[in-house]
C-alpha positions as CSV (number, residue, x, y, z in Angstrom):
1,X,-9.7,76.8,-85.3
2,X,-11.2,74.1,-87.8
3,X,-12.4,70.9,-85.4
4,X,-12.1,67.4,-87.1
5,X,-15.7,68.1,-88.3
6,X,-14.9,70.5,-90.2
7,X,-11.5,70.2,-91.0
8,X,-12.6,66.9,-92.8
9,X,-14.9,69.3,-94.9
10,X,-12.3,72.2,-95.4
11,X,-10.2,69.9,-97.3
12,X,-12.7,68.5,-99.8
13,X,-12.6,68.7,-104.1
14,X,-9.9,70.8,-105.1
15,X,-6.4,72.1,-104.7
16,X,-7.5,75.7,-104.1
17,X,-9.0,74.2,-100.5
18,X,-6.1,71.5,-99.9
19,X,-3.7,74.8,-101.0
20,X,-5.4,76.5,-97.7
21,X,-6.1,73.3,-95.4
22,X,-2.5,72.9,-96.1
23,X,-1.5,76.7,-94.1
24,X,-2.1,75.2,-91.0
25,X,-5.7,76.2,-90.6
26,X,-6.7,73.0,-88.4
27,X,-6.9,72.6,-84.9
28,X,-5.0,71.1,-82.2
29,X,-3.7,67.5,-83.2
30,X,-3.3,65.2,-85.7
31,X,-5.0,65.7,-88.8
32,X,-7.6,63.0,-89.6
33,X,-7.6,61.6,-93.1
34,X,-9.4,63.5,-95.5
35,X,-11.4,62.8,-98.6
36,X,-11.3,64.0,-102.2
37,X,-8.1,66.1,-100.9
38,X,-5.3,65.7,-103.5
39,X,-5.6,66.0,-107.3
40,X,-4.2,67.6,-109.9
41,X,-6.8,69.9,-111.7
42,X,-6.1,73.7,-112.5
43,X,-8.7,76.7,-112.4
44,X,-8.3,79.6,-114.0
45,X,-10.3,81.9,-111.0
46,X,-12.1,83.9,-113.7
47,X,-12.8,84.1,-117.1
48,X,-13.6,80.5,-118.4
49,X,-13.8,77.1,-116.9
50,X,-10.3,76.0,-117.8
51,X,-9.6,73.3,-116.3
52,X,-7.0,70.9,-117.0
53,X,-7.0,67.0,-116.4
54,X,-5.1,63.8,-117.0
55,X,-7.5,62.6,-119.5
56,X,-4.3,60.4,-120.7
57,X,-5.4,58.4,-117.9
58,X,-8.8,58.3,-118.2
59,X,-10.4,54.3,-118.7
60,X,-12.5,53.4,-122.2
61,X,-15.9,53.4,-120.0
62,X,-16.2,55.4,-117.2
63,X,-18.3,54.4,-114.0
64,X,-22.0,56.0,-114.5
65,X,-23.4,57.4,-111.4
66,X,-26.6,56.1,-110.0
67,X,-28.7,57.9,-107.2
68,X,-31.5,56.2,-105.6
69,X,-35.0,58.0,-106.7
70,X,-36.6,60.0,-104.4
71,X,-39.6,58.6,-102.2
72,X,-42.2,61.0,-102.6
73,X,-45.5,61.2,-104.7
74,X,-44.5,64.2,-106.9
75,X,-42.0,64.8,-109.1
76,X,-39.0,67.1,-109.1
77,X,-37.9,69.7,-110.9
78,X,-34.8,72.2,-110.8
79,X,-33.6,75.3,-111.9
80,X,-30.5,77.6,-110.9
81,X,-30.3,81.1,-110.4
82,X,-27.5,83.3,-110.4
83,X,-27.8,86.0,-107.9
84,X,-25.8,89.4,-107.5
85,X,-26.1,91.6,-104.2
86,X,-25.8,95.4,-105.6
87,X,-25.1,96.6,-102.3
88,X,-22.4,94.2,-101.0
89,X,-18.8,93.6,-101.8
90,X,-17.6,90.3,-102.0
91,X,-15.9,90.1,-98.3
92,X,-13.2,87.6,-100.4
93,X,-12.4,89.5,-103.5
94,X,-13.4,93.1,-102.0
95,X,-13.2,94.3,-106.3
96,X,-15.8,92.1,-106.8
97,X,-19.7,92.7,-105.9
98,X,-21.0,89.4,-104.2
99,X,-22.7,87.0,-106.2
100,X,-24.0,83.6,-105.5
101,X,-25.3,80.5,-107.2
102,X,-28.3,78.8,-106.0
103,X,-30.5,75.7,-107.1
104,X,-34.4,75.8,-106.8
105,X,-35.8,72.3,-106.5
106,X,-39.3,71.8,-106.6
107,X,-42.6,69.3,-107.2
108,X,-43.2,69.3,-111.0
109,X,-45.3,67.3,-113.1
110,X,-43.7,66.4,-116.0
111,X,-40.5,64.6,-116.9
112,X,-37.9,65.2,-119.1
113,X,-34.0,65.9,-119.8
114,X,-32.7,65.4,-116.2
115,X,-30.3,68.2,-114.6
116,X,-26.7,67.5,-114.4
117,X,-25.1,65.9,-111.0
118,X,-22.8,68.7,-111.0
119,X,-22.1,71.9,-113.1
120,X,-19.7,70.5,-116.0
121,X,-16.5,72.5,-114.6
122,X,-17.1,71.8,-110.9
123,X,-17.5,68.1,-112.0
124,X,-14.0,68.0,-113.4
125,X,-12.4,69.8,-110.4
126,X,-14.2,67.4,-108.1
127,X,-13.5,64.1,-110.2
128,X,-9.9,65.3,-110.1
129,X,-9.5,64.8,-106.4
130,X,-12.3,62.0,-106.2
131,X,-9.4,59.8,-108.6
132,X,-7.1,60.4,-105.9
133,X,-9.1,59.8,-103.3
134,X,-10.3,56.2,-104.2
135,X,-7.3,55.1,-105.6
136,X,-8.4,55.3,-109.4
137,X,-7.3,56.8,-112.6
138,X,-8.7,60.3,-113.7
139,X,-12.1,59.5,-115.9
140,X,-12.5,56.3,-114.2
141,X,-16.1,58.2,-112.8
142,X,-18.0,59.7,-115.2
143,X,-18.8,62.8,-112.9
144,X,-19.6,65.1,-116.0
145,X,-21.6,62.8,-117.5
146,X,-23.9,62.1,-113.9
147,X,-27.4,63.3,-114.1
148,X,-29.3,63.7,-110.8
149,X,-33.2,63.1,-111.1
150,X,-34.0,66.5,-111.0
151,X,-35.9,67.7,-114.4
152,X,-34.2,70.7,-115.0
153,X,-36.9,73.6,-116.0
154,X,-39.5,71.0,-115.3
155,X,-42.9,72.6,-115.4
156,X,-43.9,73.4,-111.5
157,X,-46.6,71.1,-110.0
158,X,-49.7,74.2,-108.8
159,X,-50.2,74.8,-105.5
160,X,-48.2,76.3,-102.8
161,X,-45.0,74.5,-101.0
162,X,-43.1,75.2,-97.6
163,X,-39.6,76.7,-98.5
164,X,-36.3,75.2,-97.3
165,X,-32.9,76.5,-97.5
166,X,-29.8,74.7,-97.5
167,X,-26.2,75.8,-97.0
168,X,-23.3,72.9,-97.4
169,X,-20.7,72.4,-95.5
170,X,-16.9,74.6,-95.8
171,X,-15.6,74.0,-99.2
172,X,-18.2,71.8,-100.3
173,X,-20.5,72.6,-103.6
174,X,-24.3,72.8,-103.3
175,X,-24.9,69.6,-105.6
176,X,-23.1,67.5,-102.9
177,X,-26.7,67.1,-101.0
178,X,-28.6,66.1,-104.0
179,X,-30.3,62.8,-102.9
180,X,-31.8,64.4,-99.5
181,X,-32.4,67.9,-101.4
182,X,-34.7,65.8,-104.1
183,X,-36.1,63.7,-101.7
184,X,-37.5,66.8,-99.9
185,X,-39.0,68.2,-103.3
186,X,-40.7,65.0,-103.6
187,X,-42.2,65.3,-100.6
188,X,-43.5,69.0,-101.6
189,X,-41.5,70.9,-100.1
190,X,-39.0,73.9,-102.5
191,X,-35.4,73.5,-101.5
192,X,-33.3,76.3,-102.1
193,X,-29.6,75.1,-102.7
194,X,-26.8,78.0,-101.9
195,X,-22.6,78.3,-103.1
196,X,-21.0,80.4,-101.2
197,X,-18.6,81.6,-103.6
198,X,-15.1,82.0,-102.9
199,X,-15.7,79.9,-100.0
200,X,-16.5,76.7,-102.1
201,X,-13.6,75.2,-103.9
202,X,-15.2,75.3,-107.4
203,X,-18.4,77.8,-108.2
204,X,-19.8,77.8,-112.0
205,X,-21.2,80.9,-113.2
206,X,-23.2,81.0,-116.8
207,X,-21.1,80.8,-119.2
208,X,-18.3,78.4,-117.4
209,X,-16.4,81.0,-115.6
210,X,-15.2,79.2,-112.4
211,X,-14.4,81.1,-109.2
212,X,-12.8,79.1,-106.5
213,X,-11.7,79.1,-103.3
214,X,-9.9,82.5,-103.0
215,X,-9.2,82.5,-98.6
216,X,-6.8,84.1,-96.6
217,X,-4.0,82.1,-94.7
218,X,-5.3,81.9,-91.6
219,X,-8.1,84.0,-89.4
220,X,-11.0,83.7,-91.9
221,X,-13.9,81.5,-89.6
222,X,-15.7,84.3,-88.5
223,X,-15.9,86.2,-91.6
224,X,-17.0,83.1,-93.3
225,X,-20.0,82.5,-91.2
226,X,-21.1,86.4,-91.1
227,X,-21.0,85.8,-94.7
228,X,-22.4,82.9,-94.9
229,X,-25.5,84.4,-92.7
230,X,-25.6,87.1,-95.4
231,X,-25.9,84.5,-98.4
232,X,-28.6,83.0,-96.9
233,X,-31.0,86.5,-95.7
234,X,-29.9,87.7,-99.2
235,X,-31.1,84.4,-101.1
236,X,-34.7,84.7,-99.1
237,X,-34.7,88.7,-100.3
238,X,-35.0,87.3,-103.4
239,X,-36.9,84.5,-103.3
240,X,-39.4,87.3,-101.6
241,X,-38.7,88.8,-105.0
242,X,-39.2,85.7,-107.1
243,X,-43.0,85.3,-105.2
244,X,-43.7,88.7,-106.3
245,X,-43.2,88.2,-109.8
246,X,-40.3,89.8,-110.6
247,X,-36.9,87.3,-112.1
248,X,-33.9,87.9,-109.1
249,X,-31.6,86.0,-112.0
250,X,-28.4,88.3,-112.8
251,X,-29.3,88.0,-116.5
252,X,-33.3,87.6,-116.7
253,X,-32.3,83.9,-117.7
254,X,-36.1,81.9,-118.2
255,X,-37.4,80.2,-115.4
256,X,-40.4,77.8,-115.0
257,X,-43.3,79.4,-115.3
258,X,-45.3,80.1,-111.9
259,X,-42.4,79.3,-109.8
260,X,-42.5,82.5,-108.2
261,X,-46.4,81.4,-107.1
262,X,-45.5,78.0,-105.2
263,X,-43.3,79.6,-102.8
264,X,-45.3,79.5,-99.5
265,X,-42.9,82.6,-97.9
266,X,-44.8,81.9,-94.3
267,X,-43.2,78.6,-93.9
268,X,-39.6,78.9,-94.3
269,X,-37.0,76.4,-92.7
270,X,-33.5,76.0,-92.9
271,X,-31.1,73.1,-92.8
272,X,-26.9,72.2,-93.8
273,X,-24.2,70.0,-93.0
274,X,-21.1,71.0,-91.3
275,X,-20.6,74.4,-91.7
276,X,-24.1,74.5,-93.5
277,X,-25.7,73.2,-89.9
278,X,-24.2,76.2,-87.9
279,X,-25.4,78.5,-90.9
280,X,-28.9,77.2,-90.1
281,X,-28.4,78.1,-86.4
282,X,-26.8,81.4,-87.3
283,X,-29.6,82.8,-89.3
284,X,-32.3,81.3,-87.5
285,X,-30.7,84.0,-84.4
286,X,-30.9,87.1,-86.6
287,X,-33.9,86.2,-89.2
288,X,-37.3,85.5,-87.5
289,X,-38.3,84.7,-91.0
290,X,-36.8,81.1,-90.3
291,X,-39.1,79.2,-88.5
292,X,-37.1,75.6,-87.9
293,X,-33.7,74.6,-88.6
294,X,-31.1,71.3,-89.0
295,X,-27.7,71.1,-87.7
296,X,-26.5,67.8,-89.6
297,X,-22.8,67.4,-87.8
298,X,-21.8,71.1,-87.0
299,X,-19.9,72.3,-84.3
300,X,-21.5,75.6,-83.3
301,X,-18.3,77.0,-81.6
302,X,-16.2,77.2,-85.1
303,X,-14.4,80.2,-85.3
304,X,-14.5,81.2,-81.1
305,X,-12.5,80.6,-78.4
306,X,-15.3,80.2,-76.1
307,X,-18.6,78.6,-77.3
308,X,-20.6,80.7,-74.9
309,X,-19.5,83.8,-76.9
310,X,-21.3,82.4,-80.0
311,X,-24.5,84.4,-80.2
312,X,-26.9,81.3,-81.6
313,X,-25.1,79.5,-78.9
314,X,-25.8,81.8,-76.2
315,X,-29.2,82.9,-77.5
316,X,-30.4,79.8,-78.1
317,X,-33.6,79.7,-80.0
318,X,-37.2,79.5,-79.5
319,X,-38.2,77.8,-82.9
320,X,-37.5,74.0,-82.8
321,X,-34.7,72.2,-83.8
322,X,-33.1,69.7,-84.5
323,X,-29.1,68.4,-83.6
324,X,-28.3,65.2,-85.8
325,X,-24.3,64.2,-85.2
326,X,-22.5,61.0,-85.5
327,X,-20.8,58.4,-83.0
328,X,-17.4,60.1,-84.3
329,X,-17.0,63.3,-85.3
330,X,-17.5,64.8,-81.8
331,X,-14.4,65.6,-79.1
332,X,-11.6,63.2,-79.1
333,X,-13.5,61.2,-82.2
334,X,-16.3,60.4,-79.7
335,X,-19.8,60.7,-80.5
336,X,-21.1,64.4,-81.2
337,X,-24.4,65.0,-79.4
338,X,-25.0,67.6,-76.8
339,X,-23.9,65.7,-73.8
340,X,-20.5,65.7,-75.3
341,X,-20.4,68.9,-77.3
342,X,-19.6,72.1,-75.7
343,X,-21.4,74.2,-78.3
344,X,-24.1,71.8,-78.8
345,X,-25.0,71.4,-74.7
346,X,-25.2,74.9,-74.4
347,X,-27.1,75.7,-77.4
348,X,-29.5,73.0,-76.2
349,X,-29.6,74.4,-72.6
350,X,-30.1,78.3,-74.1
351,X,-32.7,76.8,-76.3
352,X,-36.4,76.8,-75.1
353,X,-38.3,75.4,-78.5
354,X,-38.8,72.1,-79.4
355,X,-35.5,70.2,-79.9
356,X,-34.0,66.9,-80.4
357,X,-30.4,65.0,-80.8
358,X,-30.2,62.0,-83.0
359,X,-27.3,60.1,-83.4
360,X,-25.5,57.8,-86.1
361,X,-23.4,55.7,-83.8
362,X,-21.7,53.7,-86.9
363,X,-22.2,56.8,-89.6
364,X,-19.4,59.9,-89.8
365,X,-19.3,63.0,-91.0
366,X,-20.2,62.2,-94.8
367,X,-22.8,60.1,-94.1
368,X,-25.4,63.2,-94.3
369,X,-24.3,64.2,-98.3
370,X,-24.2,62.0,-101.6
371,X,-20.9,60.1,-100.0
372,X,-23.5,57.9,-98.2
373,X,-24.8,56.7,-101.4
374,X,-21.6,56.7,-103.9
375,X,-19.2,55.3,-101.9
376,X,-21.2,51.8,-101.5
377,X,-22.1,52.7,-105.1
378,X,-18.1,52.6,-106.2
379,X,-17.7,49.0,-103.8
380,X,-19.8,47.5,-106.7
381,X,-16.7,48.1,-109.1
382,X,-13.4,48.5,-107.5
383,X,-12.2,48.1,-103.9
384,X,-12.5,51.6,-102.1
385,X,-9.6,52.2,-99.7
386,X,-11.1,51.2,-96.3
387,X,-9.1,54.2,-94.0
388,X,-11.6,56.2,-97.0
389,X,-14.9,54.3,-96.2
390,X,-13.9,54.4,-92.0
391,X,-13.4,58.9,-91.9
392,X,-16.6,59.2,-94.3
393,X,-19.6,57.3,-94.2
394,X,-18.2,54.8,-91.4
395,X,-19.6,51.6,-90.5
396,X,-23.4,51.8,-90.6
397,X,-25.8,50.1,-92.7
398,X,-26.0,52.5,-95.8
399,X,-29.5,51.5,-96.3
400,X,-30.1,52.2,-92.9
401,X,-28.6,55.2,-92.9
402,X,-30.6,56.3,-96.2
403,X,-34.0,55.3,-94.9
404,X,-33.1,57.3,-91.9
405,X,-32.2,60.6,-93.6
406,X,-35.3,60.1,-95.4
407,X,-37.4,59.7,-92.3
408,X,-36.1,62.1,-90.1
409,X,-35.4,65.6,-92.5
410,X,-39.0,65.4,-93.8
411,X,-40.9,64.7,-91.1
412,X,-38.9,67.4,-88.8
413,X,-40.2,70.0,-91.5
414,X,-43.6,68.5,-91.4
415,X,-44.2,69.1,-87.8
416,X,-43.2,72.2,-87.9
417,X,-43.5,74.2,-91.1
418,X,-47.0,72.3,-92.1
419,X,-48.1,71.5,-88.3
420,X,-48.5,67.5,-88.9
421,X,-47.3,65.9,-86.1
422,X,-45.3,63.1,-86.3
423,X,-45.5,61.3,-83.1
424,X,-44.2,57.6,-83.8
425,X,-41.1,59.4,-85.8
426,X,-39.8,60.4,-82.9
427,X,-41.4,57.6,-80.0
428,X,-39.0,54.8,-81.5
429,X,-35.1,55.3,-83.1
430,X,-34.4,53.4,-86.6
431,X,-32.1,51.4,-87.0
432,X,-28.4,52.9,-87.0
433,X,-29.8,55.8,-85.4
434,X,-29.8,56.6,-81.6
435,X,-32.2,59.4,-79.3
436,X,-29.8,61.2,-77.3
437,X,-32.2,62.1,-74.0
């Protein structure tokens, strides 16, 4: 059954996921507020982005979007790739052959026409329940129209770059993550970006077509994490493929020259939020080709009865990793760290590699994606509803909570995919943040 962690993510961006949140698919209790829940945007689930929207209501000048610019010395490019798996049926639509969508982001070195925040059809499904959300007419965010500071087909930067993967959380589409995703790139890593279709409220294909969130009524949590563990050993497949010099895109679409060569294949790490953190685990148990994984905020028993019967919980793992949760999100809205946690304290006893448990004792559940950054970005022109700010960035300093993403992600991957160690990181918590011992 969906805990408040994830039941707060099941429910984001578009009707399709509020039509299934609404079947009764959360746990015991009363259900938290949700973000981005209600709007009024219709999908066709094939065939064309059609998408329909209240543009009647739209304002003369739209918010723009700003994102704060990576820290890192290089550059970042992106590209996307659409991916099909020959010898798998889509476990959703069982007609249909799986096939994902995934964002490479990488050091480049040269600018130009920056990538688009969010696929154009996705955007209007997501700006559709954003509207509702904070309390604003429909165009009053120009979320078509937002440009992340990804170059998109940007020429790579030469050399060769530790890989990450990362898997958002239920419902939630890849371009959510944008700010930490870049910020890695920066710092020379290649962050692979995953959609797990018919899983995420809105997917966009080439050539608009829009598949969302096609789920059964009830009784789909494990199948979405076995097939979420299959995105992710299928996406590495082809990024195997990729180094190799052969094009894993569906229609042999360009991509920047040399990517392939960058990829350093050895040094592969994975990290999500939500349901993306318990993907990391999840693959990390059944592919030795991940060598270090993030959980940002996911409850590892999703889908059991019993924790101990989850096999990266009861496995553990010998790789190191890292548990980051929020003072929040965990039982009884109390702080999630492995003290508290069922899944999380067994996990962390099962576990025998290096691991930690950080803490955001004023952040919540959103305070890992792009909400951190957008919602203080919206107080600058119109009041946000506070219930909003209080179930999804919380409390916490959102500079605080920025400079510690960006301290934190990176230097976990540095340890241990490029073996720098990073003593002082973790000697001394930042501010907002909290070692759980």
């Amino acid at each position: 059954m969906l805990t408040r962690r994830l039941l707060l993510t099941a429910a984001l961006l578009a009707p399709a996921a509020r039509a299934a949140h609404a079947t009764g698919l959360g746990g015991g209790g009363a259900q938290p507020p949700t973000p981005w829940t209600t709007g009024s945007a219709a999908v066709t689930p094939s065939g064309g982005a059609a998408v329909t929207s209240s543009r009647a209501s739209a304002v003369a000048s739209p918010i723009p979007l700003r994102f704060p610019r990576s820290t890192g010395p290089f550059l970042v490019g992106t590209s996307e790739l659409h991916l099909v798996d020959q010898a798998r049926s889509d476990p959703w639509v069982p007609s249909r052959t799986r096939e994902l969508m995934v964002s490479v982001w990488y050091p480049a070195q040269a600018v130009g026409e920056r990538a688009a925040y969010l696929p154009p059809g996705t955007a209007e499904v997501y700006g559709e329940g954003a509207a509702s959300a904070l309390q604003q007419p429909v165009g009053s965010v120009d979320w078509v129209g937002a440009r992340s500071h990804g170059v998109l087909m940007a020429p790579v930067r030469r050399g060769r770059y530790p890989v990450v993967v990362f898997s958002p959380g239920f419902g939630v589409p890849r371009g959510l993550a944008s700010v930490v995703v870049a910020e890695l790139a920066s710092r020379g890593y290649v962050v692979v970006t995953v959609d797990h279709t018919y899983e995420a409220a809105a997917v966009e294909f080439p050539g608009g077509r829009l598949e969302i969130q096609t789920l059964p009524a009830t009784g789909y949590a494990l199948t979405a994490r076995a097939t979420r563990i299959a995105d992710v050993r299928f996406v590495l497949d082809q990024l195997t493929r990729l180094a190799r010099g052969t094009n894993p895109d569906a229609a042999q679409r360009p991509l920047p020259d040399g990517l392939g060569q960058i990829l350093d294949l050895g040094k592969i790490g994975a990290f999500g939020h939500s349901a993306g953190g318990i993907t990391a685990a999840d693959v990390m148990d059944v592919d030795r080709r991940v060598r270090a994984g993030i959980d940002l905020d996911g409850q590892l028993g999703y889908g059991y009865p019993d924790p101990a019967s989850v096999p990266a919980v009861k496995h553990g793992t010998d790789r190191p990793f890292l548990l980051f949760g929020t003072g929040g999100t965990g039982p009884n809205g109390g702080p999630m760290t492995h003290h508290t946690e069922p899944s999380w304290r067994m996990f962390w006893e099962n576990s025998t590699g290096w691991q930690r448990d950080l803490n955001l004792p004023n952040g919540r559940h959103y305070s890992f994606i792009d909400h951190q950054v957008l919602i203080p970005w919206f107080q600058r022109f119109f009041t946000v509803p506070p219930e909003l700010i209080a179930n999804t960035i919380g409390s916490a300093d959102p500079a605080a909570v920025l400079r510690a993403l960006r301290a934190y992600i990176p230097a976990f991957f540095d340890q241990h995919l490029r073996q720098r160690p990073q003593y002082g990181v973790w000697r001394h918590a930042l501010p907002e943040t909290t070692f759980i011992r």
